[in-house]
Each structure stands twice: as structure tokens, then as C-alpha cells.
C-alpha positions in Angstrom: -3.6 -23.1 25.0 -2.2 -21.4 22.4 -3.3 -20.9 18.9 -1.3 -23.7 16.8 0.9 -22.2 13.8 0.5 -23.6 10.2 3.1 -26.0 9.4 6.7 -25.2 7.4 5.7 -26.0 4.0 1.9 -24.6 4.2 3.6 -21.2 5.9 5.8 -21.1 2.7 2.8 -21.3 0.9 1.1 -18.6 2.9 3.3 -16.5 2.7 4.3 -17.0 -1.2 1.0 -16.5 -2.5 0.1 -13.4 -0.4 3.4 -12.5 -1.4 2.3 -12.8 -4.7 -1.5 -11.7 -4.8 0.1 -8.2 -2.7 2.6 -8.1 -5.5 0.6 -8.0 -8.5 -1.9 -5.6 -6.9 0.3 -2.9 -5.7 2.6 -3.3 -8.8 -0.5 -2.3 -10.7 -1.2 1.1 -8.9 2.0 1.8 -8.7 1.9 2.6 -12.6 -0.9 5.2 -12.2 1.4 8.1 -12.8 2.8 6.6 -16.1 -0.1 7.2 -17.8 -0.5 10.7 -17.1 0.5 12.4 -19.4 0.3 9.3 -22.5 -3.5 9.6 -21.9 -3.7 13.3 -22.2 -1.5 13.1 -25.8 -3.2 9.6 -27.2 -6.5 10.0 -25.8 -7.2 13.9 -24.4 -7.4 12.6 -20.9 -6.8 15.5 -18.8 -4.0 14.5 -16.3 -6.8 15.9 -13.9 -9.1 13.3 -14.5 -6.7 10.4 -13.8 -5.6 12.1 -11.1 -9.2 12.8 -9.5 -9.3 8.8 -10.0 -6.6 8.1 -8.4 -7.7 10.4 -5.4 -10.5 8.4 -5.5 -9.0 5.4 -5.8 -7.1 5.8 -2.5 -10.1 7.2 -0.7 -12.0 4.0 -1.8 -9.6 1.7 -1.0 -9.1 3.4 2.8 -13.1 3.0 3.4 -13.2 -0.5 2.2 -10.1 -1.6 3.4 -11.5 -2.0 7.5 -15.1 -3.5 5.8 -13.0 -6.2 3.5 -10.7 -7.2 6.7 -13.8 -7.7 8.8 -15.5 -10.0 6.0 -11.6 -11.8 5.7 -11.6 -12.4 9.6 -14.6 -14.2 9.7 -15.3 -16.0 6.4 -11.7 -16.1 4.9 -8.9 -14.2 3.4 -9.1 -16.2 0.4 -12.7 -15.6 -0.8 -12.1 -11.8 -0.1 -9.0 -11.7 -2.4 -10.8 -13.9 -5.1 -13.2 -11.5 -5.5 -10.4 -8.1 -5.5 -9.0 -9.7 -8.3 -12.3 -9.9 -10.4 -13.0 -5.9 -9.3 -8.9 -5.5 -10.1 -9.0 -6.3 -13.7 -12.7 -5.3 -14.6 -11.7 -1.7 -13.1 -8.0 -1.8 -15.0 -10.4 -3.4 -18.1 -13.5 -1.0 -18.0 -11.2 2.5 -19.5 -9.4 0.4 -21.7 -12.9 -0.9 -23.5 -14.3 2.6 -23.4 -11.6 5.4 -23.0 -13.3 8.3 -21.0 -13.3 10.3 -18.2 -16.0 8.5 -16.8 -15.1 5.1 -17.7 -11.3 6.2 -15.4 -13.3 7.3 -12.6 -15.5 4.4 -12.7 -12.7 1.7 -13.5 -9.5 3.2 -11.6 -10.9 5.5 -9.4 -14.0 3.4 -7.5 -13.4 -0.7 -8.8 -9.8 -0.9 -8.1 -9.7 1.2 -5.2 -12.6 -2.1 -4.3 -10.2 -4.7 -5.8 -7.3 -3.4 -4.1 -8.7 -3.6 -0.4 -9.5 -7.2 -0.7 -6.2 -8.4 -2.5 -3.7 -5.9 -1.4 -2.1 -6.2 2.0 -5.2 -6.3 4.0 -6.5 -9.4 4.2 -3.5 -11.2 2.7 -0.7 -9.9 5.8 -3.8 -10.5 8.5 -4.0 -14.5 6.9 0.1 -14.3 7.5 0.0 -13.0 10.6 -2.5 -15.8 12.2 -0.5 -18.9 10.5 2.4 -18.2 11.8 3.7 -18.4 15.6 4.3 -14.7 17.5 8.0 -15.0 17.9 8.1 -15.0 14.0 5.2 -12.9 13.1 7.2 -9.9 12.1 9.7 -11.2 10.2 7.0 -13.4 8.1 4.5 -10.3 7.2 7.9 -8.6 6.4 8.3 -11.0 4.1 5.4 -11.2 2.6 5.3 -7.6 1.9 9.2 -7.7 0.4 8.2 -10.0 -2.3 4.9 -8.0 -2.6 7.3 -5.2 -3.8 8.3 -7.4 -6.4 5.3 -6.4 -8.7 6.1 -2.7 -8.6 10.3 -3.5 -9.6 8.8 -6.0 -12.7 5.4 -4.1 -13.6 6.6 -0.3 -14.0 9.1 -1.0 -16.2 7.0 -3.4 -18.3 3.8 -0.9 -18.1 6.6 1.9 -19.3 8.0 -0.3 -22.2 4.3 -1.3 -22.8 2.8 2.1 -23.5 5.7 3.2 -25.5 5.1 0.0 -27.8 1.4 -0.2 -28.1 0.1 3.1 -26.5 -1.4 3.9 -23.2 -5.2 2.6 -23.7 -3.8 -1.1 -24.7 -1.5 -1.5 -21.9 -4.7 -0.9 -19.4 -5.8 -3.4 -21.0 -2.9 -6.0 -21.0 -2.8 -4.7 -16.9 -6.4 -5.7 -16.2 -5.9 -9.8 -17.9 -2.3 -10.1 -15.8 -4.4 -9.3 -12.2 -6.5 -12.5 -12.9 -3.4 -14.1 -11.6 -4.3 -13.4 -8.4 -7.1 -15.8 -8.5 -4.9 -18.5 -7.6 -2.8 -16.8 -5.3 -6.6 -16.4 -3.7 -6.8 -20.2 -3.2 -3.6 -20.8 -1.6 -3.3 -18.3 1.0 -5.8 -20.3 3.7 -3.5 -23.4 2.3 -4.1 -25.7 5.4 -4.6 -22.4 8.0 -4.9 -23.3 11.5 -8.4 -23.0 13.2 -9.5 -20.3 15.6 -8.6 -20.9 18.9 -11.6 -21.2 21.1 -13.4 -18.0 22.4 -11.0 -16.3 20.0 -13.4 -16.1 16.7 -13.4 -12.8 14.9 -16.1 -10.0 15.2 -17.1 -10.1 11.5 -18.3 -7.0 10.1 -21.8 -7.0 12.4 -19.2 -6.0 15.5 -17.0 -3.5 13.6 -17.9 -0.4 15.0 -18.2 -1.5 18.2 -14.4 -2.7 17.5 -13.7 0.7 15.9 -15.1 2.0 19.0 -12.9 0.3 21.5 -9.5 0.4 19.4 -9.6 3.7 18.7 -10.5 4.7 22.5 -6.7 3.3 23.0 -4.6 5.9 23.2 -1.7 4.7 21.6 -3.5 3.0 18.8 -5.0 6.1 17.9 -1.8 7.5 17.8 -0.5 4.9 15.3 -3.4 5.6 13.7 -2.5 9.2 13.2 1.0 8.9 11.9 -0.4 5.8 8.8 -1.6 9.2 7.6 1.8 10.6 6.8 2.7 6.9 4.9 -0.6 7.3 2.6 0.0 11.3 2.5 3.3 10.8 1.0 3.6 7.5 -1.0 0.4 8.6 -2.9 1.8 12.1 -4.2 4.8 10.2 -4.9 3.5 7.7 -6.5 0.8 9.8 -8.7 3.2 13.0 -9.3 7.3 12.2 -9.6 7.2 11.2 -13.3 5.5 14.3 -13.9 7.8 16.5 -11.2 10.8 15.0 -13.1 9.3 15.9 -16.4 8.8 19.5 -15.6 12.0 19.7 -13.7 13.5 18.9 -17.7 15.1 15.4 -16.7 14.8 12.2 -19.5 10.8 11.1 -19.4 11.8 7.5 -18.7 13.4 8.7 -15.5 10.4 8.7 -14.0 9.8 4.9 -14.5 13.2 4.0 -13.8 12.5 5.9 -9.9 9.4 3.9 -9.5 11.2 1.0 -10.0 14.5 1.9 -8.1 11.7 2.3 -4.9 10.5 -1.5 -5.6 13.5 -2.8 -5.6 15.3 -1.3 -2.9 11.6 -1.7 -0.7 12.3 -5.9 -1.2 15.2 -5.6 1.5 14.0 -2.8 3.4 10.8 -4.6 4.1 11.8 -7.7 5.1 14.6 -6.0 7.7 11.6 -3.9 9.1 9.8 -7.3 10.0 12.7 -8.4 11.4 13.3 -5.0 13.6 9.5 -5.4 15.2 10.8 -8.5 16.5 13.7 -6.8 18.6 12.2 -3.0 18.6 9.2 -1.5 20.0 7.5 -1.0 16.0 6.6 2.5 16.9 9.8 3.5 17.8 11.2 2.0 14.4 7.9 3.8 12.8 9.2 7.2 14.0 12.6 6.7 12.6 11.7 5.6 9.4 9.3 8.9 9.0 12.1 10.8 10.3 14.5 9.1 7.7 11.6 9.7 4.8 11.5 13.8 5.9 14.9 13.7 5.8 15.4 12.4 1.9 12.4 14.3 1.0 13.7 17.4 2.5 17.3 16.8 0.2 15.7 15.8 -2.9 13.1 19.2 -2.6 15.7 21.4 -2.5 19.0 19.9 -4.4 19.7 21.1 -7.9 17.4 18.4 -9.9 19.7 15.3 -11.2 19.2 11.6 -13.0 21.5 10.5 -10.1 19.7 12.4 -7.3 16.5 11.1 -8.3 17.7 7.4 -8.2 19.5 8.0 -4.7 16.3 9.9 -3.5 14.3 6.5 -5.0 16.9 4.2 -3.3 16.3 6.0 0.1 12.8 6.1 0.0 12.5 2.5 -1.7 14.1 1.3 1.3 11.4 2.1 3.8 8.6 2.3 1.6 6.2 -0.6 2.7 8.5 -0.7 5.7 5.5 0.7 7.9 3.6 -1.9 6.7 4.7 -5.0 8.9 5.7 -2.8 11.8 1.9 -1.0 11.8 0.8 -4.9 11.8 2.9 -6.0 14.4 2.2 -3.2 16.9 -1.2 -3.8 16.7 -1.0 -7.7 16.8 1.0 -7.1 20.4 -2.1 -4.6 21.6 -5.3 -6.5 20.6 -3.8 -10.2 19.1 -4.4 -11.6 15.4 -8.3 -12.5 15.4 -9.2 -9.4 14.0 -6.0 -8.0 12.5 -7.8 -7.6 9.1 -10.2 -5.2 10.8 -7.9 -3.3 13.0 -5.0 -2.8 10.4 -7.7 -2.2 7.7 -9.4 0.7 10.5 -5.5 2.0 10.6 -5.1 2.0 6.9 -8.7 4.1 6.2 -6.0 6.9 7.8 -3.4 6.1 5.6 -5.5 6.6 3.0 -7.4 9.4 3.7 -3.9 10.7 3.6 -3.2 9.1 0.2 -6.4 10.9 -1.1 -5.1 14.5 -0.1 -1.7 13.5 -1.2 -2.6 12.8 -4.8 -5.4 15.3 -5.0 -3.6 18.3 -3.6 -1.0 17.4 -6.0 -3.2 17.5 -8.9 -4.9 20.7 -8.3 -1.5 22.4 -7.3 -0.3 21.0 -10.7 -3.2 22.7 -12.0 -3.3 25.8 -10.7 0.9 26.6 -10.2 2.3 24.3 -13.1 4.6 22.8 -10.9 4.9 21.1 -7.4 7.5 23.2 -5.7 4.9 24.1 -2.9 4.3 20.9 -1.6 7.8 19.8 -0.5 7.6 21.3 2.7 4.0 20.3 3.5 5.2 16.7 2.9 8.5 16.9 5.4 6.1 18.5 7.9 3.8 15.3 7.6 6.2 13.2 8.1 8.1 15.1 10.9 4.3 15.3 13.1 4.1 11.3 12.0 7.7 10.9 13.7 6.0 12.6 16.9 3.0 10.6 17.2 4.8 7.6 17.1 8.1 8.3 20.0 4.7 9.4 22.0 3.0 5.5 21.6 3.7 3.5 24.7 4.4 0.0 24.8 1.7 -2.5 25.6 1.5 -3.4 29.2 1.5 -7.3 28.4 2.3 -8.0 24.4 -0.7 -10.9 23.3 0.8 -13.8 21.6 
């Protein structure tokens, strides 16, 4: 007896309000590097400190995120999300009410990497996943994660237009009151969700390292595991350094902004047509490709003459498979282990990814520190991606994909 599927209208309304609570939570971080270098002129900030916070914020966020995913397994996506967005705005909140280094550590670097793991796409894509029926499971993550890029096309440019209008410290704080608008999303995402199937209930965080145990004894999921590392490796040092790559490489300072949101925009189609591709294609073969494809762009944009057109083409590329890993990573392990704890397991895959997103940003940061540029880290991020193409053509398929 299989698990029944939510109906039409309540999987629309799944699916649009993690759409929307994934949305306004990555659009927030995705502003971080805006404010690097506004912080250090309006508020002596050293661009060190913020980045430090972001580090933190990612290594945070990848130690939470398998902790949060357990709790949303057993007790609810919705009550885990609820209380993301309360940790969201209070960390966004906290430097803007006291502008320090310690208050940007505090705020951005431990409370929203807290937030983000509850709201982000955690718990939200694993409440997706088990409303929906298998044959459609891809697609409807992909989805969900496409308009989830909405909130970094719509909230970079207004975070960019924001700090040039009223400075860097009040835009935190405009940021921190807009992520309370997750709390509603919160409620509707378990809108009429299907019970657990008999025998089927989650482990809940009492049986997650014995779960952490057993998945990561499977070869391939280990595998997948490794190559999530290149994803937070690269999308963090992107994310935290191009603004200030493109600034030192003498291109227009709203360039920057205008990549950031070229990514979004282009990751809306790109998403969804990577759901759509784990219904047809093995998701770690797709996986391999698309790090191939990011080595590739990376590896064209590193060493090409620096241009404003360059850059958006780079941003288009990149955009396109950005969160593509995302529904693809969920899928693969929804066909290995099933959906009863695919908070858990994607959340145990995504403390690599992020582990990778802390090195990314902070090795950035410190080689901008010590070298005043970032020219040696372009080929340590194609070789990431390349040994992340690798790991995933090595996966094998599940013997017997679980519904």
C-alpha cells in the first residue's frame, strides 16, 4: 500500500509556499557580499569580519541542517520553518540594532546560519517530496526550488538599490522585518499533508546517528555526499567574493549586483529542467555534468580578459545550474532510502556542502587578505568541481529505486 499523495490544489499549495519560505531565505544570503565593502566605508566593518560570518554562517547552517531535518521528519516541516524565520530576522535584526563585529558574528554568522537550516531547502523540499507521488517527485522539488530562486532575482537588486539609498546598516534592518514573511509560508506547507504510511514513521533526531551511520556506510551515497562539497565550495566563494572580484578587476560596482541577479534568474529555468531530468536520468549522472559544465564556465571566466558582458554570460551559465543539484541530490537519495527521512538524509548531505561553503568563503577572505586579489583560487575551484564530476559518473544506480 502505497503512501497516498496530497491532492492537486493542496500540492500547489505545498509547493508555493516552500517555494516561497526557500525564496525569501536564500534571497537573503545571497546579498551577503553586497555589504562588504558599504560596511567597511559607513561603519569600519572590516570586510574580514563579515566574511568570518559568513564562513560561519555556512558552517552553521551545514551542522544544523541534518539536526532541523530530523526534528521536521518527525514533528513537522512547518513548526521547524516557523521558528527559522524568527532566528532569520532576529540574526539579519541583531547588527542592524547594534553595528559591530560581534553583533555580525552573532547575527549573520551563528542565528541565520540557525534560521536558514530550518526555512531554507531542508525541511521545506523533504515536505515536497512526501506530498507528492514518485513519478512526479522531481519535477515538483524542481519546482519548488525554481521559484525559491525568485528571492535572490527580486532581493539583490532591492538590497543593492536599498543600501545606496539609506546605507548599509538600515537595509539589515529592512532584510530582517521582510523574513517574517515566512511565517505564513510556515503554516501552509503541511497544508492538508498526507499521513505516514504505516511502519514508515521517521527516525526523529533520537535515531540520527544511527541513520548517519547506515547512509553513509552506502557507498554511493557517500559518494554523493562527497561531490555536495564542490556545490557549497563554489556557490559560497561566489556568492561572498564576485562583487568584490569585479571591483578589483576595475568593472562598474553595481556589476556585481546585476551578476547575482543574472544567476537568480537564469537558476528559475534551470532548476525546474533539473527536476524534470531526475525523472528520465540517473541524478548522479546529471550531477556530474552539471559540475563539469560549472568547471568549465569557471575555468573561461578565470582566465578571459575581465568584461561587463563576460561577467553576465559567466552569471547566465552558472545561474542556470545553480540550485540545479538541489532537486537532483534530493531525488537520488529519495530512490536509495525513500522520503520518511529525506530531511535527515539530505540535511546529512548538505553538512558537506557546507563544510565546503565554509572553506569557500573563508579561504576567499583570507586570500583577499593576504594577496589583494583572488586570482589564486580559480584553479582550486575548477579542480573542485572536476573531482565532484568524478565522484558522481562513479555512483551506481540503486538496485530497486523506492517509491
Amino acid at each position: 500500500m502505497r503512501r497516498p499523495a496530497a491532492s492537486p490544489p493542496g500540492l500547489w499549495i505545498i509547493v508555493t509556499a516552500a517555494a516561497a519560505s526557500i525564496s525569501l531565505a536564500l534571497g537573503m544570503r545571497q546579498t551577503f557580499g553586497l555589504f562588504l565593502l558599504p560596511l567597511s566605508a559607513e561603519a569600519g566593518i572590516s570586510p574580514a569580519v563579515l566574511g568570518g560570518a559568513v564562513a560561519l554562517h555556512n558552517l552553521v547552517w551545514g551542522l544544523a541542517q541534518p539536526v532541523s531535518g530530523a526534528i521536521a521528519d518527525r514533528h513537522g516541516a512547518g513548526k521547524v520553518m516557523a521558528a527559522g524565520a524568527l532566528l532569520l530576522a532576529a540574526g539579519v535584526g541583531l547588527p542592524a540594532l547594534w553595528i559591530s563585529a560581534p553583533a555580525i558574528l552573532v547575527g549573520i554568522g551563528l542565528l541565520t546560519g540557525l534560521g536558514v537550516s530550518c526555512c531554507g531547502t531542508g525541511a521545506a523540499l523533504a515536505a515536497v517530496g512526501r506530498a507528492v507521488p514518485p513519478e512526479r517527485r522531481g519535477e515538483m522539488i524542481g519546482l519548488a526550488s525554481a521559484g525559491g530562486s525568485l528571492g535572490q532575482a527580486a532581493m539583490v537588486p532591492l538590497a543593492s538599490s536599498l543600501i545606496g539609498a539609506v546605507g548599509a546598516v538600515a537595509t539589515l534592518g529592512i532584510l530582517g522585518l521582510s523574513l517574517l514573511l515566512i511565517l505564513p509560508a510556515a503554516r501552509l506547507v503541511e497544508w492538508r499533508a498526507p499521513p505516514q504510511r504505516p511502519g514508515q514513521a521517521a527516525t526523529g533526531l533520537a535515531g540520527l546517528p544511527a541513520l548517519a551511520r547506515m547512509a553513509l556506510a552506502n557507498r554511493d551515497y557517500a559518494l554523493l555526499t562527497g561531490g555536495f562539497f564542490a556545490c557549497g565550495f563554489q556557490l559560497a566563494f561566489l556568492t561572498m567574493h564576485l562583487p568584490s572580484h569585479l571591483a578589483l578587476c576595475g568593472l562598474p560596482t553595481g556589476l556585481g549586483a546585476m551578476a547575482l541577479m543574472t544567476i537568480g534568474l537564469f537558476n528559475i529555468p534551470g532548476s525546474w529542467l533539473c527536476g524534470r531530468v531526475s525523472n528520465v536520468m540517473q541524478p548522479e549522472i546529471a550531477l556530474g555534468w552539471i559540475y563539469a559544465l560549472r568547471s568549465v564556465a569557471i575555468a573561461c571566466f578565470a582566465y578571459a580578459t575581465p568584461s561587463y558582458a563576460g561577467t553576465l554570460v559567466f552569471a547566465a551559465v552558472m545561474g542556470f545550474v545553480w540550485l540545479g543539484t538541489i532537486p537532483l541530490t534530493s531525488a537520488a537519495i529519495a530512490r536509495r532510502f525513500g522520503v520518511a527521512d529525506l530531511g535527515a538524509l539530505y540535511g546529512l548531505c548538505f553538512l558537506s556542502h557546507q563544510l565546503g561553503g565554509f572553506l569557500g568563503a573563508a579561504a576567499g577572505t583570507v586570500l583577499l587578505a593576504a594577496a589583494g586579489s583572488y586570482q589564486a583560487f580559480w584553479p582550486v575551484m575548477i579542480a573542485v568541481g572536476v573531482a565532484a564530476s568524478a565522484m558522481n559518473w562513479l555512483a551506481r544506480p540503486p538496485l530497486r529505486a523506492i517509491a
